[in-house]
Structures are given as C-alpha cells and as structure tokens.
ROSE-4610 file (N, C-alpha, C; in Angstrom, 1 decimal, always signed):
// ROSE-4610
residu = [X/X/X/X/X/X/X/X/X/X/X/X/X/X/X/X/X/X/X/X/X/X/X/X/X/X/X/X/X/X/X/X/X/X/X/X/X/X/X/X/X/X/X/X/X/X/X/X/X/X/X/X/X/X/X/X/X/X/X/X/X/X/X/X/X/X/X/X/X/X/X/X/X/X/X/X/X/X/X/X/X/X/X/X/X/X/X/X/X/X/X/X/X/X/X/X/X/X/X/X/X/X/X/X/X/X/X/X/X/X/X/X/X/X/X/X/X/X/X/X/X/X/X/X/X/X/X/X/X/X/X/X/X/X/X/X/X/X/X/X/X/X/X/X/X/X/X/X/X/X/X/X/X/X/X/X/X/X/X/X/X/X/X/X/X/X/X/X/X/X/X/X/X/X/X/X/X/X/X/X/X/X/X/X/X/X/X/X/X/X/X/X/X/X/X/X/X/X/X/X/X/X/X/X/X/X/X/X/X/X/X/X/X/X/X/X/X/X/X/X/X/X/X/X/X/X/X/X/X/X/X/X/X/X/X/X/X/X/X/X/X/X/X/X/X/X/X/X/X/X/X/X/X/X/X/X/X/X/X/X/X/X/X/X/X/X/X]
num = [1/1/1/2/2/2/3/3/3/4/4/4/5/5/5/6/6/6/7/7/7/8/8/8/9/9/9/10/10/10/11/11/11/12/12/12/13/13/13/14/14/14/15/15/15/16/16/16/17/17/17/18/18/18/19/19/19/20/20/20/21/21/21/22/22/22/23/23/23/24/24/24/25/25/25/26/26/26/27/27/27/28/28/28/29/29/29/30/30/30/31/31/31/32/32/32/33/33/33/34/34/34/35/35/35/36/36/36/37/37/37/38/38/38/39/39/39/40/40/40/41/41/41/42/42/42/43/43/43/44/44/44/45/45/45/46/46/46/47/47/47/48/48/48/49/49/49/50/50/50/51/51/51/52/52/52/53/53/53/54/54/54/55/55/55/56/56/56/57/57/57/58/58/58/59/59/59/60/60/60/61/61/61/62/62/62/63/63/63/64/64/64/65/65/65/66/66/66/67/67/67/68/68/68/69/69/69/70/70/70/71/71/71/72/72/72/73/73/73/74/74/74/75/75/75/76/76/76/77/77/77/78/78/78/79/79/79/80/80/80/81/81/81/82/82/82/83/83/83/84/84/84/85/85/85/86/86/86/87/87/87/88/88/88/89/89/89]
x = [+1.3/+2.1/+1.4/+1.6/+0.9/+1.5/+0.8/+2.3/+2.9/+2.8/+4.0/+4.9/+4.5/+5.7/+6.6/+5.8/+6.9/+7.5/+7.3/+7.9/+9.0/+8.9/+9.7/+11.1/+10.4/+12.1/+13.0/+12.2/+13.2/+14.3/+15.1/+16.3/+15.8/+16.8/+16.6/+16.4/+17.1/+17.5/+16.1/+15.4/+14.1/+13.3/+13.2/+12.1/+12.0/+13.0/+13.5/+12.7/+13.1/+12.4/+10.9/+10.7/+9.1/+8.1/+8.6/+9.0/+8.3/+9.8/+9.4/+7.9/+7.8/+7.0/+6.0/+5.2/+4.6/+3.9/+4.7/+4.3/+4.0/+4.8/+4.4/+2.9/+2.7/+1.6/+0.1/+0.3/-0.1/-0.7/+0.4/+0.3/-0.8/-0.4/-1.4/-2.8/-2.9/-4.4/-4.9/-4.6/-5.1/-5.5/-4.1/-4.2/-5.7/-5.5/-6.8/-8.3/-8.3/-9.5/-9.9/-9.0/-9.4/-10.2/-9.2/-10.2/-11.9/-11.6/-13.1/-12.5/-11.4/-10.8/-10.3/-10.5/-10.3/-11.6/-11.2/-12.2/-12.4/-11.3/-11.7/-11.0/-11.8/-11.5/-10.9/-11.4/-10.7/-9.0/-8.7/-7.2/-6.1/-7.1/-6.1/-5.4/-6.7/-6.4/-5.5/-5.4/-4.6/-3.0/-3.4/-1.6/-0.8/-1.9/-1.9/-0.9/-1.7/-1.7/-0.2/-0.3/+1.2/+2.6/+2.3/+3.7/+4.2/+2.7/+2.7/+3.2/+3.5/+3.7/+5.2/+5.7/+7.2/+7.9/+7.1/+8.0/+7.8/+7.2/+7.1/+8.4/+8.4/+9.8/+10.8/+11.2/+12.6/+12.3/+11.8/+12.2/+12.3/+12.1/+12.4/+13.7/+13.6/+15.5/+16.2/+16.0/+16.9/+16.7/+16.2/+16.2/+16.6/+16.9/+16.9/+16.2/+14.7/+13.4/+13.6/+13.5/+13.1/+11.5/+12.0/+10.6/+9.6/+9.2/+7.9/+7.5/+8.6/+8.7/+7.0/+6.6/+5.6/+4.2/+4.1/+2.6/+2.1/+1.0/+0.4/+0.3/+0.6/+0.5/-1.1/-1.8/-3.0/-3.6/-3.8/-4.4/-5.5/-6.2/-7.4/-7.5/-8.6/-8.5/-9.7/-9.2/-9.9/-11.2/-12.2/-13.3/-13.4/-13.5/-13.7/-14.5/-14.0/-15.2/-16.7/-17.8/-18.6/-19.2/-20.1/-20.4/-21.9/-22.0/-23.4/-24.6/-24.2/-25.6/-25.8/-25.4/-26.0/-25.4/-24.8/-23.8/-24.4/-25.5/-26.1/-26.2/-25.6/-25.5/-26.5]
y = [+15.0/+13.9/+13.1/+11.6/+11.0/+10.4/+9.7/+9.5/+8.4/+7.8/+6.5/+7.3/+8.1/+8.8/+9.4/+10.7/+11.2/+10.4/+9.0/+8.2/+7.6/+7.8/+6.9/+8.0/+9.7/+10.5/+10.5/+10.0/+10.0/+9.1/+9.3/+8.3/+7.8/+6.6/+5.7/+5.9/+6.5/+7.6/+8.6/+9.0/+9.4/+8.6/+7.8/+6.4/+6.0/+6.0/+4.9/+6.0/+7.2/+8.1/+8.6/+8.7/+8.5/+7.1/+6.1/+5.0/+5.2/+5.9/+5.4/+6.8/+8.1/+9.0/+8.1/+7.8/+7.3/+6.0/+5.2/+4.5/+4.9/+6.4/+6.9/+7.7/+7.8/+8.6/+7.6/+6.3/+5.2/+5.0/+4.8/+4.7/+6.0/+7.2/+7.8/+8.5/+7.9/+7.9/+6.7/+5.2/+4.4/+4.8/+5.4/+6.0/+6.8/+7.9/+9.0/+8.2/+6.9/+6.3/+5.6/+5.1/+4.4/+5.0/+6.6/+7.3/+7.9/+8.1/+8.3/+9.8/+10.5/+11.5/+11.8/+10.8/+11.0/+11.3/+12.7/+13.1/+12.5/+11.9/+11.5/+9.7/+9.1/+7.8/+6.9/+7.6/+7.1/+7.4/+8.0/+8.5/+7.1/+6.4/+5.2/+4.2/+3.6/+2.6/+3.9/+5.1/+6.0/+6.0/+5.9/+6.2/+4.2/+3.2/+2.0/+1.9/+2.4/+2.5/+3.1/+4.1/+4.9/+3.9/+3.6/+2.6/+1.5/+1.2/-0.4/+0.3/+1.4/+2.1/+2.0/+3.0/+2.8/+1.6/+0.7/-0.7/-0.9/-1.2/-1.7/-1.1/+0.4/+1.2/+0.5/+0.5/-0.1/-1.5/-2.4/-3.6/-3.4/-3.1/-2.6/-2.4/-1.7/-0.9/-2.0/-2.8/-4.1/-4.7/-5.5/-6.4/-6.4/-4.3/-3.9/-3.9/-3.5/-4.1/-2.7/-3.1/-2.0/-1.3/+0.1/+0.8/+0.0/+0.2/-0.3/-1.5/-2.8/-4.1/-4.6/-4.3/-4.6/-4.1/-3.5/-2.8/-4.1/-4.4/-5.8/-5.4/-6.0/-5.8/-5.9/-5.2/-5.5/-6.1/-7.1/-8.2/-8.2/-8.5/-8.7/-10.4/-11.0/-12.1/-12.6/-13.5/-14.3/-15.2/-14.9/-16.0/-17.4/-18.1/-19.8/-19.8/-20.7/-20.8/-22.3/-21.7/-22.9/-23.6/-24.6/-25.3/-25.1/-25.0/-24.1/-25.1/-26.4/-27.6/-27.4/-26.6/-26.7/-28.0/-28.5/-29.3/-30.9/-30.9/-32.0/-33.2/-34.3/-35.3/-36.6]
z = [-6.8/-6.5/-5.4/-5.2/-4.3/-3.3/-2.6/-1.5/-1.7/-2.3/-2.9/-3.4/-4.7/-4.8/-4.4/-3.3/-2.5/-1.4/-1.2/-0.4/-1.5/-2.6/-3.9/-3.9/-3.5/-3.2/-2.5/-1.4/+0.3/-0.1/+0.8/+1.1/+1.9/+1.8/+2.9/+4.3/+5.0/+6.1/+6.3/+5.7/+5.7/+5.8/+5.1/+5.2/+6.6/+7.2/+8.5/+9.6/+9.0/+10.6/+9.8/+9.0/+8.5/+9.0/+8.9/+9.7/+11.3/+11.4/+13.0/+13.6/+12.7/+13.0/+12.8/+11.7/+11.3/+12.6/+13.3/+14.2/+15.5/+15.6/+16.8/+16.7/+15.6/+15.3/+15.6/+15.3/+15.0/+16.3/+17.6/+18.9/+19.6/+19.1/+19.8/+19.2/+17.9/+17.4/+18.2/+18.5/+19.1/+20.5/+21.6/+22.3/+22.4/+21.6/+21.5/+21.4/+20.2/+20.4/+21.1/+22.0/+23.5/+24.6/+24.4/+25.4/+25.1/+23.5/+23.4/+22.7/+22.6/+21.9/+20.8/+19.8/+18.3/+17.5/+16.9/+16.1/+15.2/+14.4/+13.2/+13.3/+13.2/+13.1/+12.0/+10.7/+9.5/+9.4/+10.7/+10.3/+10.5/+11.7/+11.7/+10.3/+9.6/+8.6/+7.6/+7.9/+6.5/+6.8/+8.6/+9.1/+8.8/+9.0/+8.8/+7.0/+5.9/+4.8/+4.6/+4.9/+5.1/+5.5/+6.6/+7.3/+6.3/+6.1/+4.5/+3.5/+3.2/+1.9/+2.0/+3.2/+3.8/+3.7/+4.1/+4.6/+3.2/+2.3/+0.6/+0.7/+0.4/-0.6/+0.3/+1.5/+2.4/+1.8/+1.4/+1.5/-0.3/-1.2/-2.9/-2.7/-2.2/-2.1/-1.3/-0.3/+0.4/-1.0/-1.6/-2.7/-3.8/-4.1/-5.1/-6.3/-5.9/-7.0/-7.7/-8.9/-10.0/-9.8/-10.0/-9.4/-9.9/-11.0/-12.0/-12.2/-11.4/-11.7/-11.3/-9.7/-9.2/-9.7/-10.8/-11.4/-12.4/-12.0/-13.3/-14.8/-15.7/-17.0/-17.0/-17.9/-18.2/-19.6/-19.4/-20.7/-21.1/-22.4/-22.7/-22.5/-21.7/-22.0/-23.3/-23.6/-24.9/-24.8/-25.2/-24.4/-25.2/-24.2/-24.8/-26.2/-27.3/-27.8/-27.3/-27.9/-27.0/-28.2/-27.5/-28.8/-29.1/-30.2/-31.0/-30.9/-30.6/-30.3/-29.6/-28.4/-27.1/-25.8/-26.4/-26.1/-25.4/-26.0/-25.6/-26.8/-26.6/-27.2/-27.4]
C-alpha cells in the first residue's frame, strides 16, 4: 500500500492531526538542518510531499471529488498527415 492510499483510509479527524504531525515534523528537520544535525537531508522534500498529499485528500473530501476523478485518461495521439512533395511549391 502507498501512502496516498493509506492517507485515502483515514478520516478526516486523522488527516487534520497527520496534518498537524506532519508540520511539526517539518519544523524540526529544518530546525536539525540549520544546525548542521540532520543526517539525512532528503527527508525534508518527503515530509514536504506527505503534507501535499494530506492537504489534496482534505480538500477531495471538502469538494467532494470522486476518488479516481483526478488520474489522466491516457490517449494514443494520431500523427499529422504530411505532404509527400516535400511541400515545396
């Protein structure tokens, strides 16, 4: 399972304090990289990623978006046809 999904089981009421964890967690990886004490630096843009994932599902559910509404259809596109003179007149 990935974490859209298991952010797709929470209630609302989870989201909001995943939410607010998620920010506080945010505050002191920054915190930790200022001083020069974060081991791993890629944690920031993940906990970044996470919050965006939250706030998507809270605002779906304010709007009432259908889960699957937001995934792109995928199309074949059709190529032009061209012209076989070479198009010089």
């Amino acid at each position: 399972m990935n974490r859209a999904e298991h952010y797709h089981q929470m209630t609302t009421a989870e989201l909001n304090a995943e939410y607010m964890n998620k920010k506080q967690e945010l505050f002191n990886l920054r915190f930790q990289h200022s001083v020069g004490q974060l081991k791993n630096p890629l944690m920031l843009p993940e906990v970044k990623k996470d919050i965006a994932r939250v706030l998507t599902i809270l605002k779906e559910r304010e709007l009432n978006v259908p889960k699957n509404q937001g995934k792109a259809k995928t199309t074949v596109a059709k190529a032009k046809p061209t012209k076989k003179d070479g198009g010089a007149k």
